[in-house]
C-alpha angles and dihedrals in degrees: 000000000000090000085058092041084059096039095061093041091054087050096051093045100059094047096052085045094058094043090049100037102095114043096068089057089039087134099041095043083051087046096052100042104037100232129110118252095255077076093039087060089059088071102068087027086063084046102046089044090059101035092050082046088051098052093094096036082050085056112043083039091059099042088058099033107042114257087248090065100034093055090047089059087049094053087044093054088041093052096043102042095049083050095061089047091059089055087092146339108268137124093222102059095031096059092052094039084047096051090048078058094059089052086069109034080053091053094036103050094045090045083049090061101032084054089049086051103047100052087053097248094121124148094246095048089049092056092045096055081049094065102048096054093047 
């Protein structure tokens, strides 16, 4: 149970990293890049699009699959895919790079919590056993 506890932390994780990641660096991201922030937005907007459209493949995927697979695929497509973004600084590899990441941040973090889930460490029965003990 604590290695799916883990498991689904370091899913979720990865994908709210990458959701978050570049807001905080906005300006340096524009700098670097020499486009204004309304561009730089479009790099969390191509993630955010692919990882909401993944939700039901990420489900489905993980109910015939196994989440721990599932979630493994996620953190491989997140890995590879920000890789190749960092090949050069240009908007027009970085915002389809950027939305293949949020193919896997959208399976990942649904296989995180389905794993959770399925080994019985979720949020509600820890409470429960809580409770009980108290």
């Amino acid at each position: 149970m604590r290695r799916a506890l883990i498991g689904g932390c370091a899913l979720g994780l990865a994908s709210g990293w990458n959701i978050s990641d570049g807001g905080a660096i906005a300006q340096q991201y524009a700098h670097r890049y020499g486009v204004g922030l309304a561009t730089v937005g479009l790099f969390t907007t191509a993630l955010f699009v692919t990882h909401f459209a993944m939700q039901i493949p990420g489900g489905k995927a993980s109910d015939r699959f196994g989440a721990r697979r599932t979630g493994l695929l996620g953190l491989a497509i997140i890995g590879v895919f920000n890789l190749v973004a960092l090949a050069a600084p240009s908007v027009a590899l970085v915002i389809p790079m950027r939305a293949l990441v949020g193919v896997g941040t959208g399976i990942g973090f649904l296989a995180g919590s389905a794993y959770v889930r399925a080994t019985g460490a979720s949020t509600a029965w820890r409470l429960s056993t809580r409770r009980r003990s108290a």
